[in-house]
C-alpha positions in Angstrom: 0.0 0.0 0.0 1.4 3.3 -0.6 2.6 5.5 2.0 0.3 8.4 3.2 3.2 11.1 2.0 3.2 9.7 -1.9 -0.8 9.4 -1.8 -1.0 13.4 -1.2 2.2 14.1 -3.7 0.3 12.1 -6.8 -2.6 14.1 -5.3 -1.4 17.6 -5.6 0.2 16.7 -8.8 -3.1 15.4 -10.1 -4.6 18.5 -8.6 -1.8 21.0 -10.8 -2.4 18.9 -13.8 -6.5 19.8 -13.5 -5.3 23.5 -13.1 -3.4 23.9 -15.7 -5.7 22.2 -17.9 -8.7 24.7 -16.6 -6.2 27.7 -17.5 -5.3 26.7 -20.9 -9.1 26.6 -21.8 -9.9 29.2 -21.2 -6.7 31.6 -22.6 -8.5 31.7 -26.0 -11.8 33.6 -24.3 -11.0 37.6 -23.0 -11.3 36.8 -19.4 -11.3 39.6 -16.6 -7.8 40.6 -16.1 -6.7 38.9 -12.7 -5.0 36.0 -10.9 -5.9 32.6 -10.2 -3.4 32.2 -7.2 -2.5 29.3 -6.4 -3.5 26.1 -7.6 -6.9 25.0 -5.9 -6.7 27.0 -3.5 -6.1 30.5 -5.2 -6.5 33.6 -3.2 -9.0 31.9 -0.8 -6.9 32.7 2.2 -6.2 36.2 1.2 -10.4 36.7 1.5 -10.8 34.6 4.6 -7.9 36.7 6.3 -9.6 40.3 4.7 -12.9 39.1 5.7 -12.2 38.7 9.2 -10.2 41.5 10.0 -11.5 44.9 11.3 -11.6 46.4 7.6 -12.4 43.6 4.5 -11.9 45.9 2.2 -8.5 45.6 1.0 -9.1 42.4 -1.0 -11.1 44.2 -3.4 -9.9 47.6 -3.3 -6.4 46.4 -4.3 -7.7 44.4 -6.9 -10.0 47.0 -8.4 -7.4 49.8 -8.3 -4.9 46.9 -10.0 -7.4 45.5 -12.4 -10.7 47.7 -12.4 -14.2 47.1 -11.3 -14.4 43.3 -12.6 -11.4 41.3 -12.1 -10.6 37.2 -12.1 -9.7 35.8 -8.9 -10.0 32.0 -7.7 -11.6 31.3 -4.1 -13.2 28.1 -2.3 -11.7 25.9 -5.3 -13.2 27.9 -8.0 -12.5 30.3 -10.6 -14.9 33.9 -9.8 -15.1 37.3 -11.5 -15.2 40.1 -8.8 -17.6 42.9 -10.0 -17.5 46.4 -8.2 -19.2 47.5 -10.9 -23.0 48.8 -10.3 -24.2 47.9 -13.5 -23.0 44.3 -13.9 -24.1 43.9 -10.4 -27.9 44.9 -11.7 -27.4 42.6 -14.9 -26.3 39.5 -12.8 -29.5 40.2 -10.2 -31.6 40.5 -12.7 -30.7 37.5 -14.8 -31.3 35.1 -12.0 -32.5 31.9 -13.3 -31.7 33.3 -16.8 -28.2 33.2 -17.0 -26.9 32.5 -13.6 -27.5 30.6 -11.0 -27.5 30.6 -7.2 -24.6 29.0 -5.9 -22.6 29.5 -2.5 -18.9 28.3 -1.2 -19.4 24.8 0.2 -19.2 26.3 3.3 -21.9 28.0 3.8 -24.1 25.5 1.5 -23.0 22.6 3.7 -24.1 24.7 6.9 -27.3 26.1 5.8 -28.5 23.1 4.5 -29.7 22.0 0.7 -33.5 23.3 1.7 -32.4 26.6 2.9 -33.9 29.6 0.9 -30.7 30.9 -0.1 -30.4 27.5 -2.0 -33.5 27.3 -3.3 -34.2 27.7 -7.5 -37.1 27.9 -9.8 -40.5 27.6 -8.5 -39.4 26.5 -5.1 -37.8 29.5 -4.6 -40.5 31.9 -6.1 -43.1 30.2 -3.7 -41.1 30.0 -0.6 -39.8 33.6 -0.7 -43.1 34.9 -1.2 -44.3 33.3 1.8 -41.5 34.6 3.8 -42.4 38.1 2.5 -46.1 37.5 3.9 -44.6 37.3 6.9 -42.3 40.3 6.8 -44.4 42.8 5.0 -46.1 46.3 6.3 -49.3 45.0 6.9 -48.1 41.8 9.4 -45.2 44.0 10.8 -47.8 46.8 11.4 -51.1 44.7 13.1 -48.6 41.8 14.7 -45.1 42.1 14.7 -44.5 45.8 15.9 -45.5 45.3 19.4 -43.5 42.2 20.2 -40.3 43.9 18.5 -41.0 47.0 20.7 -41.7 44.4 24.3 -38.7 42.0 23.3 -36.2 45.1 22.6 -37.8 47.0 26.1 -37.3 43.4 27.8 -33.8 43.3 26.7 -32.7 47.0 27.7 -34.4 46.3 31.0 -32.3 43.2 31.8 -29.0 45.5 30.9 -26.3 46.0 33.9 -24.3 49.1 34.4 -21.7 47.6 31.4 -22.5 45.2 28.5 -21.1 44.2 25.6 -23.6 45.8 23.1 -22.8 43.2 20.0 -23.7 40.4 22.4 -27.2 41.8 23.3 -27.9 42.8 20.1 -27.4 39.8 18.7 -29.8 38.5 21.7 -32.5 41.0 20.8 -32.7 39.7 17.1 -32.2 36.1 17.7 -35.2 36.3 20.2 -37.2 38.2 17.4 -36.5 35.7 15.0 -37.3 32.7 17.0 -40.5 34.5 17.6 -41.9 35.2 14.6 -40.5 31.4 13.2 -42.1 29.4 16.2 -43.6 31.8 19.0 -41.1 31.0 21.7 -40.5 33.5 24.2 -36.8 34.0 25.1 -36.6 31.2 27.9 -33.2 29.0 28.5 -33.9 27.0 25.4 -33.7 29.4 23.2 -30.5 30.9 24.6 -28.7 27.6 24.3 -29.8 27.6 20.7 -28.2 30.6 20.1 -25.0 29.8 21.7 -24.8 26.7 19.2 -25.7 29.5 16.2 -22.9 31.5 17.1 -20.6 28.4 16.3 -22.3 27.4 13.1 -21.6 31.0 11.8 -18.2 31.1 12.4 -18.0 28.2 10.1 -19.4 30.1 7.3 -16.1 31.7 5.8 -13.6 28.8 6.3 -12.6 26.2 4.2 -15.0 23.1 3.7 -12.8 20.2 4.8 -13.5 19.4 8.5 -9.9 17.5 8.8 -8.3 20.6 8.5 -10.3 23.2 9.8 -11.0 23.3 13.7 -13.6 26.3 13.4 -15.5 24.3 10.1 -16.0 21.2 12.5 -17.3 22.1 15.4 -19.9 24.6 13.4 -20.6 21.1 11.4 -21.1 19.7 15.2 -23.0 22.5 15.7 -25.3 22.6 13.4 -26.6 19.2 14.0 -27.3 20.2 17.5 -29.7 22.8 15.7 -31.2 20.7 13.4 -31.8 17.9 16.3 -33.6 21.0 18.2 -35.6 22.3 15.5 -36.5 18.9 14.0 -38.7 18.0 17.8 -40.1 21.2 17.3 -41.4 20.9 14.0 -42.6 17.2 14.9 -44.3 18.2 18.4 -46.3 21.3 16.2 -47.2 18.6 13.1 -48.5 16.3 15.6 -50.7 19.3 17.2 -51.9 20.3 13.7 -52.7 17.0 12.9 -54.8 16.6 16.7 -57.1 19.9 15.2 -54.9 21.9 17.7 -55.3 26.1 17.7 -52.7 27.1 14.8 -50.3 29.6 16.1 -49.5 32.1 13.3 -46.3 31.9 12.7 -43.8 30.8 10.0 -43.3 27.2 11.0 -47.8 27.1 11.2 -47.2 28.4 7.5 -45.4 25.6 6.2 -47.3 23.0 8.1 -50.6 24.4 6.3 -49.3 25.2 3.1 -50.2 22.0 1.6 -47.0 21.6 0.2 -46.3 18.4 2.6 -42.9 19.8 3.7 -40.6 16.7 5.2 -39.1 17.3 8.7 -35.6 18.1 6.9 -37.3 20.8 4.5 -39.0 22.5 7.4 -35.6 22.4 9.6 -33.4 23.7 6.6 -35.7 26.3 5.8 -35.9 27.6 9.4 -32.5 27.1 9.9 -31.5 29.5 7.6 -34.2 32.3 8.4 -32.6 32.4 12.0 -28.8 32.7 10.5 -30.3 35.8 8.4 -32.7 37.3 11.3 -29.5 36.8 13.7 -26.7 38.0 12.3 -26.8 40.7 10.0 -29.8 43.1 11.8 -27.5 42.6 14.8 -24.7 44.0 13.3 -26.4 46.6 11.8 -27.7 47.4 15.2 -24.5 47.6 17.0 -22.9 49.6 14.4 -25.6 52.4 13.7 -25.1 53.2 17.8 -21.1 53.2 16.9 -21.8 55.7 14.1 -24.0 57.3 16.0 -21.7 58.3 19.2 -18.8 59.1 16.6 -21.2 62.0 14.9 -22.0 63.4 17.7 -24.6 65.9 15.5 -25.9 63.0 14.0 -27.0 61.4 17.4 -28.4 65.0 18.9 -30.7 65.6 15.9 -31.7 61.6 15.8 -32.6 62.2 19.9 -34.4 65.3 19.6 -36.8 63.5 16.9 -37.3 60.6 19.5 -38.1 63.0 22.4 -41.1 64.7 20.3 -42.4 61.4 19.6 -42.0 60.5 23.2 -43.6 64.1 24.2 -46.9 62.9 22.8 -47.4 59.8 24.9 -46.8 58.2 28.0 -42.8 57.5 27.7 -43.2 53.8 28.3 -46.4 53.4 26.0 -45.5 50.9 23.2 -44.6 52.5 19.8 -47.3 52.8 17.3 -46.9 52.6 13.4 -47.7 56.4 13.2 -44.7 56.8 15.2 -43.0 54.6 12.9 -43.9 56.6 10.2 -42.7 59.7 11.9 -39.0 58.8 12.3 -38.1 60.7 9.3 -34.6 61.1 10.3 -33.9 58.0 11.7 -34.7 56.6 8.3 -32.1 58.6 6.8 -29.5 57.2 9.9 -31.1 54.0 8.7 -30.0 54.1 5.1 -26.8 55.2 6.2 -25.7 52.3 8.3 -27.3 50.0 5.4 -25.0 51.5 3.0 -21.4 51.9 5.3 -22.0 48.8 7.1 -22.7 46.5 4.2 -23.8 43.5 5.7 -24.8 41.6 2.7 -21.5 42.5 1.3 -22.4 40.7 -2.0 -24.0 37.2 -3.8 -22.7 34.6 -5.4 -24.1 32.8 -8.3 -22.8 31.1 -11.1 -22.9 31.4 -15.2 -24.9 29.2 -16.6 -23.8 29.7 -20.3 -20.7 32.1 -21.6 -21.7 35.3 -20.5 -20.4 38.8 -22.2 -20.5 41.4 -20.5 -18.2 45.1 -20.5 -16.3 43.2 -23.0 -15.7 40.5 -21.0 -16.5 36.7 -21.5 -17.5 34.8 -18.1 -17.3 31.3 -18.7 -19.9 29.0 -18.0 -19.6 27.2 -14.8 -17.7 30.3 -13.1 -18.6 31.8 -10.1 -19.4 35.4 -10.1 -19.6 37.9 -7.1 -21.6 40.7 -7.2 -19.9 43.2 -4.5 -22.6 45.5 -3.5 -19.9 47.3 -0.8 -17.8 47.8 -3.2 -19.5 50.0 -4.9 -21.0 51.8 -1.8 -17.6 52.7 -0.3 -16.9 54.1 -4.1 -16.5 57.8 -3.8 -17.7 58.1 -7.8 -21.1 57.2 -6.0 -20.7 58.9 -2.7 -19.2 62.1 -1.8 -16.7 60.7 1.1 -18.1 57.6 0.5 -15.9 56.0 3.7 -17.3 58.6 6.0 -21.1 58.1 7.7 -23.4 60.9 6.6 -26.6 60.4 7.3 -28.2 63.7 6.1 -26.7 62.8 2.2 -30.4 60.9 2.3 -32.5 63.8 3.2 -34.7 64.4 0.1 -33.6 67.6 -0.9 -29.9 65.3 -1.4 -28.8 64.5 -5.0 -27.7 61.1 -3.1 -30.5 60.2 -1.9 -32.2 59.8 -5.7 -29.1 57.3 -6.6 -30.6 54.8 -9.1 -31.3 51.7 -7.6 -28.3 49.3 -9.0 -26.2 51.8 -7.0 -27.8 51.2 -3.6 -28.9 47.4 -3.1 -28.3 46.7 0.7 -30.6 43.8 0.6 -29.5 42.4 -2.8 -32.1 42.7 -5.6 -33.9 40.7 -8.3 -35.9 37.4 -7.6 -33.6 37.1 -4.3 -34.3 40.6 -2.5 -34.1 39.8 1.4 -37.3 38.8 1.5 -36.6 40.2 5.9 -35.9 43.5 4.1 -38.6 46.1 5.6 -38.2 44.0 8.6 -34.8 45.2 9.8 -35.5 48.2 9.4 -38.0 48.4 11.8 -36.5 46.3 14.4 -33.2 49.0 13.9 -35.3 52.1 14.5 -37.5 50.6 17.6 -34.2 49.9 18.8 -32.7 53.4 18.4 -35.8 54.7 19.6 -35.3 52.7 23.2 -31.8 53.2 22.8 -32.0 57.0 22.8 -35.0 57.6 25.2 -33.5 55.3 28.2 -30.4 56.0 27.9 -27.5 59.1 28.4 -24.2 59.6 26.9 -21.5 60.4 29.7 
C-alpha cells in the first residue's frame, strides 16, 4: 500500500495537472484581467484573512485599483469574477435563473443546509420567498409584529447592567425576534442555548470546507446538528398538534405545516435554519454599528434624539410604539440608510454562469462563479461624496444622493432574491434606536 506522503504528492500533482488544464481553456476567451493564485486553493486565504479583520476591504480595493471594477480571482476551489461595478451587479441580479444561478462556497451551502432559501431555485424558490415576505411585510409588521419587537427590545434593555457588551445583546435582541416570529417562543433557556450553538455554526461560514483541517469548520458542522436535532422535535411536536385539530399559532413554522405543500421534517428544519442565521446575524450587526456611528457623529446622534423625544412628548414615555410613530422617524430613516450602506452587511452574492456570458467586453465562462460586490460600490466615492465617511443627512430628500438609481444602492440584494426580511430590519433597527436614545444618556 502506498505510503500516506506519496498518496497526497500524486494528489497535488493530479490536482496542478487539473489546473493547468482549466487555464489553458480558457486563454482563448478575453477573461477579466486577474490572478488565479495558487492552484486550488487561489486567493481563498487572502479573502478569509480580509474578511475577518477589522476592515475587508483591502481584498477588493487592491484588486480594483490593479485590475478595475471586474477582475478574475479564484476562491473556495473555483474560478470567480469580482464585479464592483454597479451595472453588472444589476445585470447579474436581474438574470437570475436566466443566465446565472444561485450558488454559494461549500461552506456555507454545507451549513445552511440543501433546503435553505438561499439554496433554493425555480418555483421553489419563487413560492417559498413569497411566503417569507407574507410574513415580513407592512401590513403583518404593522397589526402583529410591531408590538412584540417594541416588548422584546424594552425586555432586553431592561435586563442590561451598568456595562454590557452591546454586539452580544444585540445579537440576543434579534435572535429572540426571529425565534418568535418562526415558532412563537418566548426567550426562555432554550432558546438561549440555541443561540449559543448559532454563534458556532456561523463562524464556520467563511472557512474552508474540509472538516480534517479546519478546527472552526468542525465544530460549526457539530453545531449545526445540534440545531437541526432542536428544530427537528419542534417541527414534529407542532405537526402532531396540527394534525390533533390543535389552535394554529400564526407563525412561520404554522405556514409551512398548512401550506399543503407536505414539507418533510428536513425541509422545514433547513428552511428555518437558515431564516434564523439571516434574522441573527446581520440586523445585529447593523444594530451595534448604527449606535457606533451614532456616538462618533455626535450631530448625528443629537438631531436623531431630539426626533425621538417629540415622539415620546406625545405619549406616555413607556407606552408601546405605534406605526404612526414609525412613520414619523423621518430622520432615523435617513440614519437607517446610512448604516445600510457603510456597514454593508450583505457584502455581495454569489451565483454562477450558466452559459458564456459577455458582459463590459468580457466573456464569463460558463460554470464560473461570479460575485456581485454590492460594498464595493457603496464605499466608491464616484457614488458617494466621502463615501468612507457616515453621513446620514446625504439621504434627506432635498440630497442628489438620496435619488441614486437603484443598482447603486442594493443593501438587501435585488432581483428574484431581494431579502425577503428586508422592511423587517428596518424596523427592528429604528425601535431599537428609539429605546436606545429615550433610556439612555451619553457620559
Amino acid at each position: 500500500m502506498a505510503s500516506l506522503p506519496t498518496l497526497l504528492f500524486f494528489l497535488t500533482i493530479f490536482t496542478l495537472f487539473l489546473f493547468l488544464c482549466r487555464v489553458s481553456r480558457y486563454r482563448r476567451l478575453r477573461l477579466p484581467p486577474g490572478s488565479l493564485g495558487l492552484p486550488f486553493i487561489g486567493e481563498t486565504l487572502q479573502l478569509i484573512s480580509a474578511y475577518k479583520s477589522d476592515n475587508p476591504e483591502p481584498f477588493i480595493d487592491q484588486r480594483v485599483n490593479r485590475y478595475g471594477s471586474i477582475f478574475t480571482t479564484h476562491v473556495f476551489g473555483e474560478p470567480t469574477v469580482f464585479s464592483a461595478d454597479p451595472e453588472t451587479n444589476r445585470f447579474i441580479l436581474l438574470n437570475e435563473g436566466k443566465l446565472f444561478d444561485c450558488s454559494y462556497p461549500g461552506s456555507i451551502s454545507n451549513l445552511l443546509g440543501k433546503h435553505s432559501l438561499l439554496l433554493m431555485k425555480g418555483a421553489l424558490h419563487k413560492r417559498m420567498h413569497s411566503l417569507t415576505m407574507s410574513f415580513a411585510n407592512s401590513s403583518i409588521i404593522k397589526d402583529h409584529l410591531l408590538l412584540h419587537i417594541d416588548r422584546l427590545i424594552c425586555l432586553n434593555l431592561d435586563s442590561w447592567t451598568h456595562r454590557v457588551l452591546l454586539m452580544e445583546e444585540a445579537k440576543k435582541i434579534t435572535f429572540e425576534l426571529t425565534v418568535k416570529q418562526l415558532m412563537s417562543f418566548d426567550p426562555d433557556e432554550w432558546t438561549e442555548t440555541l443561540r449559543k450553538e448559532y454563534v458556532l455554526v456561523i463562524e464556520g461560514f467563511f472557512t474552508l470546507p474540509f472538516p480534517l483541517f479546519s478546527t472552526t469548520y468542525r465544530r460549526a458542522i457539530k453545531a449545526r446538528t445540534k440545531v437541526a436535532d432542536a428544530l427537528t422535535l419542534v417541527v414534529r411536536q407542532r405537526r402532531k398538534e396540527s394534525n390533533e385539530g390543535k389552535e394554529k399559532k400564526n407563525d412561520m413554522l404554522g405556514a409551512l405545516l398548512a401550506s399543503g405543500d407536505h414539507f418533510s421534517d428536513e425541509e422545514i428544519v433547513d428552511f428555518m435554519l437558515a431564516l434564523l442565521v439571516a434574522g441573527y446575524e446581520t440586523t445585529s450587526t447593523i444594530m451595534t454599528l448604527a449606535v457606533k456611528f451614532l456616538t462618533e457623529t455626535p450631530l448625528a446622534l443629537a438631531q436623531l434624539k431630539d426626533e425621538h423625544d417629540q415622539i415620546r412628548a406625545r405619549s406616555d414615555p413607556e407606552a408601546a410604539l405605534e406605526w404612526t410613530d414609525y412613520k414619523s422617524m423621518e430622520f432615523t430613516q435617513c440614519v437607517v440608510n446610512e448604516t445600510l450602506r457603510v456597514a454593508n452587511i450583505i457584502g455581495g452574492i454569489f451565483r454562477r454562469a450558466m452559459t458564456d456570458i459577455d458582459i463590459k467586453g468580457y466573456t464569463i465562462p460558463k460554470g464560473w462563479k461570479v460575485f456581485a460586490s454590492f460594498r464595493a460600490v457603496h464605499l466608491n466615492p464616484e457614488h458617494y461624496k466621502d463615501a468612507r465617511t457616515f453621513n446620514p443627512w446625504r439621504w434627506q430628500s432635498n440630497s442628489s444622493e438620496a435619488t441614486n438609481p437603484g443598482n447603486v444602492y442594493t443593501p438587501f440584494g435585488g432581483g428574484p432574491r431581494l431579502c425577503p426580511g428586508y422592511e423587517l430590519a428596518r424596523v427592528v433597527l429604528s425601535v431599537f434606536l428609539h429605546r436606545i436614545v429615550t433610556r439612555f444618556r451619553e457620559r
